[in-house]
C-alpha positions as CSV (number, residue, x, y, z in Angstrom):
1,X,15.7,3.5,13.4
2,X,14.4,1.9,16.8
3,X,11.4,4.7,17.7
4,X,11.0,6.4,14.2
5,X,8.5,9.3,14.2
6,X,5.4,7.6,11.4
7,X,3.9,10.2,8.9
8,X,1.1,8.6,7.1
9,X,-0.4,10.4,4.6
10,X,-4.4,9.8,4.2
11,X,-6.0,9.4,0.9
12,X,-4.5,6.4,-0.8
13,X,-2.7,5.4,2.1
14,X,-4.9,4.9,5.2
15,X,-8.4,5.4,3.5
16,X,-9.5,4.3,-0.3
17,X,-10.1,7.8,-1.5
18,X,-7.9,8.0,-4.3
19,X,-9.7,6.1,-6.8
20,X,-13.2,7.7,-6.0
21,X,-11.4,11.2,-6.3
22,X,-10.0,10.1,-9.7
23,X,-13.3,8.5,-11.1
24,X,-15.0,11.8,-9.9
25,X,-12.0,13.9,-12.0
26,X,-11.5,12.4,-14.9
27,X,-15.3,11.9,-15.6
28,X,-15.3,15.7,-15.5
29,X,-12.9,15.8,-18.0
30,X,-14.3,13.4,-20.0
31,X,-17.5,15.4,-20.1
32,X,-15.4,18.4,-20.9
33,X,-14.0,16.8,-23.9
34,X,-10.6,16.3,-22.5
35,X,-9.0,12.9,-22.6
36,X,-5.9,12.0,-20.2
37,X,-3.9,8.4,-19.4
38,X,-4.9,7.2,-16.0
39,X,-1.5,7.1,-14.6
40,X,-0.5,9.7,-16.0
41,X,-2.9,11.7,-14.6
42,X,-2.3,10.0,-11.0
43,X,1.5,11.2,-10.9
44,X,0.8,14.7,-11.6
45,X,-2.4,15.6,-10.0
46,X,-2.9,13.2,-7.2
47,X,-2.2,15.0,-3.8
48,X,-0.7,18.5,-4.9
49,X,-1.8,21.3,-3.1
50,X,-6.2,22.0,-3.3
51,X,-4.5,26.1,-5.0
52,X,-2.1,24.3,-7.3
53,X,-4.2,21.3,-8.0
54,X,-6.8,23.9,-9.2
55,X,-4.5,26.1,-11.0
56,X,-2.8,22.8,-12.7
57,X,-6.6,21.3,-14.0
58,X,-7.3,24.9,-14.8
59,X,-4.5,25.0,-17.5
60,X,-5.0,21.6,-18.8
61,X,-8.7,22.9,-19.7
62,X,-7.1,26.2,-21.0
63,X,-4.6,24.1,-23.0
64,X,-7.4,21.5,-24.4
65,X,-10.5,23.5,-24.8
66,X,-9.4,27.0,-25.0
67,X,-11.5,27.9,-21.6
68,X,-10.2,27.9,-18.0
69,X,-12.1,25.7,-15.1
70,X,-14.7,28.2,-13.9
71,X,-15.6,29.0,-10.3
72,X,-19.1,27.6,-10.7
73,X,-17.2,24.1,-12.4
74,X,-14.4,23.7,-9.1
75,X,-17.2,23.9,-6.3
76,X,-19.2,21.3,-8.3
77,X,-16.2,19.5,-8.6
78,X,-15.2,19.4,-5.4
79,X,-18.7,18.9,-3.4
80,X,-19.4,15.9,-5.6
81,X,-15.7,14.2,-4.9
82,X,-16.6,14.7,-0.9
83,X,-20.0,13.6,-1.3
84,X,-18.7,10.7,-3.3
85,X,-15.6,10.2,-0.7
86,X,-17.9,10.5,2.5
87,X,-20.6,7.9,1.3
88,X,-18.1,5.7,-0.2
89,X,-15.1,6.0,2.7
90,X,-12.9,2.7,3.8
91,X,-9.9,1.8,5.0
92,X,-7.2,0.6,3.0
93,X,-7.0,-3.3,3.8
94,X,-4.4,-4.0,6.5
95,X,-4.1,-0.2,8.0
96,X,-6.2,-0.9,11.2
97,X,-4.1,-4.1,12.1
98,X,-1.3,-2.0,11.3
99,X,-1.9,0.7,13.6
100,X,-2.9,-1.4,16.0
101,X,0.3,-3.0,16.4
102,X,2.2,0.6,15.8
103,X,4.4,1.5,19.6
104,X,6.1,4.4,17.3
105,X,4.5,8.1,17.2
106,X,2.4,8.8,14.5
107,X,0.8,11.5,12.7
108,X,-1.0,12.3,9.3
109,X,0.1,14.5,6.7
110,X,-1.9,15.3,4.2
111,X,-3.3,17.7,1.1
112,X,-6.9,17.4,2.7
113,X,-8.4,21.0,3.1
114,X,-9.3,21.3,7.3
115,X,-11.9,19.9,8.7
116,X,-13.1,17.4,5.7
117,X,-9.8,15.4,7.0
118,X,-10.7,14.7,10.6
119,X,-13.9,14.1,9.1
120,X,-12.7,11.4,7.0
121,X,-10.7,10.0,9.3
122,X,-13.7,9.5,11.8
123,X,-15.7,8.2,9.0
124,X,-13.2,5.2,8.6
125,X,-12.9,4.8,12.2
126,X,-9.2,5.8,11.9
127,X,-9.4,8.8,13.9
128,X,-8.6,6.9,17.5
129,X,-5.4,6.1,16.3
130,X,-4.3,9.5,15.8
131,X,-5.9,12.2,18.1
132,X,-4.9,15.8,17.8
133,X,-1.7,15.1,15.6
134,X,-3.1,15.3,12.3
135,X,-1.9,18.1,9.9
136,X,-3.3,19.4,6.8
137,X,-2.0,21.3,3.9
138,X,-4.5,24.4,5.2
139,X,-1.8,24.6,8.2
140,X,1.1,25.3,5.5
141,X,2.0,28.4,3.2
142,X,3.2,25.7,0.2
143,X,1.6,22.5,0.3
144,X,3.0,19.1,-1.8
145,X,5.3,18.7,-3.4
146,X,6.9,21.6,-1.3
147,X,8.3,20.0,2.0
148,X,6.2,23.1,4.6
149,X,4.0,20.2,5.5
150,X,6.3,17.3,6.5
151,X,8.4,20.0,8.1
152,X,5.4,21.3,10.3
153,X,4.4,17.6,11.1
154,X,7.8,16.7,12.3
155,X,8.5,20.4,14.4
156,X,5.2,19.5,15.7
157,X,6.2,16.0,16.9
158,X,9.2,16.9,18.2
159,X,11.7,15.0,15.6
160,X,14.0,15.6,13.1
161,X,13.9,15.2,9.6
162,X,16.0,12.1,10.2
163,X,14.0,10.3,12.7
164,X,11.1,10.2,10.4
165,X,9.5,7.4,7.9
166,X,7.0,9.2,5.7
167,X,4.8,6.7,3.8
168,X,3.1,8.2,0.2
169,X,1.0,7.0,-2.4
170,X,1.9,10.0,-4.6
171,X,4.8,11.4,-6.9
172,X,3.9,14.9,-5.2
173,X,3.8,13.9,-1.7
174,X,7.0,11.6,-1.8
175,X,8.9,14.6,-3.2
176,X,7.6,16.9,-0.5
177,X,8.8,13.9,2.4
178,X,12.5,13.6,0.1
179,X,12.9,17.4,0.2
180,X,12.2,17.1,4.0
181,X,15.1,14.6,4.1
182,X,12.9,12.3,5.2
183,X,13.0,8.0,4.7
184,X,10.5,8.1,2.8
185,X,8.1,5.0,1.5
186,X,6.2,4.5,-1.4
187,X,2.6,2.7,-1.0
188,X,0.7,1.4,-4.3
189,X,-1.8,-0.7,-1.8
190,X,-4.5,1.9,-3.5
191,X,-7.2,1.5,-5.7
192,X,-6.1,4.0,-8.2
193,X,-2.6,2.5,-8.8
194,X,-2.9,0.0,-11.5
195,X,1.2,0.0,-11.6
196,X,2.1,-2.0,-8.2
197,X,5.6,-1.6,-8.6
198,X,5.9,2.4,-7.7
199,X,8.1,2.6,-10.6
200,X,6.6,7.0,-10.1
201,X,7.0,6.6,-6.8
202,X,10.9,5.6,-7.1
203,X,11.8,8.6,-9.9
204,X,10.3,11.0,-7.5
205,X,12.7,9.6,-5.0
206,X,11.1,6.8,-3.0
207,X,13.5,5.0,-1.0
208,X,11.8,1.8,-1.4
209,X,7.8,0.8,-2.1
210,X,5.6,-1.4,-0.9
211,X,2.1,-2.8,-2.2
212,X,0.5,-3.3,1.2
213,X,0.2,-2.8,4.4
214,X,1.0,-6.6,5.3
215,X,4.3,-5.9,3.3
216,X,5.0,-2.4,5.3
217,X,4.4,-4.3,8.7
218,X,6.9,-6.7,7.5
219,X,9.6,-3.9,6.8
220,X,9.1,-2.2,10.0
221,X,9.3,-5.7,12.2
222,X,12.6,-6.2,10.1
223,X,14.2,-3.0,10.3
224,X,12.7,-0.4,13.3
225,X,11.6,-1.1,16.6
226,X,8.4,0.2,15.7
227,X,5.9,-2.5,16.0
228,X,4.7,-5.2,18.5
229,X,4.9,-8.8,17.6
C-alpha cells in the first residue's frame, strides 16, 4: 500500500485514556459489589458504543446485584471518567514523532461522544495533526463493533475499504475495522493492556499487533510509503 488512508482510533491508541477510564469503571463496580478480571473486562467493554456500553454494564449489575445501573449512577459515572480523563490526558509515548513523520492521510475514529473528542485531542496537543477529519461514534447509527464508523471515516476521506490501515487497541473496534474489510492493526502500547502480545486483538481478527508506536513506524517504513525517513 504506497499512500494508505490512516484511521487511528483515540483512547488507547493516540492518548493514555484507557487505563484512567478503566480505573474510573471498575472502582464503580467494586463499590457496587461486583467483581470482574481486568482483561477480561478490557475485551468486552473497552470502546463499544457510549448506548451499548451502557446497556452492556447495565446488565452485568442486573446479572450481579439484582438492580440495573440507574440514570443518577451513568451521569456520575461518566462526568467523573472526563474529569479524570481531562486532568489526567497524555499522549501515548511515540504518537507525536509518529505523526510527525506521517505523508499518508489520516483521520480518527473513535467511540468518543462529540465534542469531549476534539476536546481531548486539543488537550494532548494532537489536534494539529488532524484538523476537521475526526469522526465520532455520535456521527453513526451503530457504533463499534459495528463497521458504520470506519465506513463513514473512509466515504469521508475519499478511500476504499482496501486502501485503509485502521490501528485499535480494542477487541470491539478491531472487529468494527475487519467488518469494514479494512488492514487492520492491533496496538497494546496502552496502559490498560497488561497482555502485550494482542493475543484479543488477534481472535477479533487483527492482522498483526504491535506494542508501540516505535514498532508501528517501523512496519510502515517497511511496508507502505507512508512515512518520511
Amino acid at each position: 500500500m504506497d499512500n494508505p488512508l490512516m484511521i487511528f482510533d483515540c483512547d488507547g491508541v493516540l492518548i493514555d485514556s484507557e487505563a484512567v477510564y478503566l480505573q474510573v469503571e471498575l472502582g464503580f463496580l467494586a463499590a457496587k459489589g461486583v467483581s470482574v478480571d481486568r482483561d477480561w473486562y478490557v475485551g468486552a467493554f473497552m470502546a463499544l458504543a457510549a448506548d451499548k456500553w451502557r446497556r452492556q454494564l447495565s446488565d452485568l449489575l442486573l446479572e450481579r446485584t439484582g438492580a440495573p445501573l440507574t440514570d443518577d449512577d451513568y451521569v456520575a459515572l461518566k462526568s467523573e471518567s472526563r474529569r479524570r480523563v481531562i486532568e489526567d490526558v497524555r499522549p501515548i509515548a511515540g504518537i507525536d514523532a509518529l505523526l510527525r513523520r506521517l505523508t499518508a492521510p489520516r483521520c480518527v475514529a473513535s467511540s468518543t461522544q462529540l465534542p469531549f473528542l476534539p476536546l481531548k485531542l486539543e488537550r494532548a496537543g494532537l489536534d494539529r495533526f488532524f484538523g476537521e477529519n475526526v469522526f465520532s461514534g455520535d456521527m453513526v447509527e451503530n457504533g463499534k463493533p459495528s463497521p458504520d464508523l470506519f465506513e463513514l471515516a473512509a466515504r469521508r476521506m475519499g478511500f476504499s475499504p482496501g486502501d485503509c490501515i485502521t490501528v485499535e487497541d480494542s477487541a470491539n473496534g478491531v472487529r468494527g475495522a475487519r467488518a469494514a474489510g479494512q488492514f487492520v492493526i492491533g496496538f497494546t502500547g496502552g496502559g490498560h493492556w497488561s497482555d502485550k502480545s494482542g493475543a484479543q486483538l488477534r481472535d477479533a481478527g487483527a492482522d498483526m499487533v504491535v506494542a508501540s508506536h516505535a514498532e508501528l513506524a517501523d512496519w510502515l517504513s517497511e511496508n507502505t510509503g507512508a512515512l518520511v525517513a
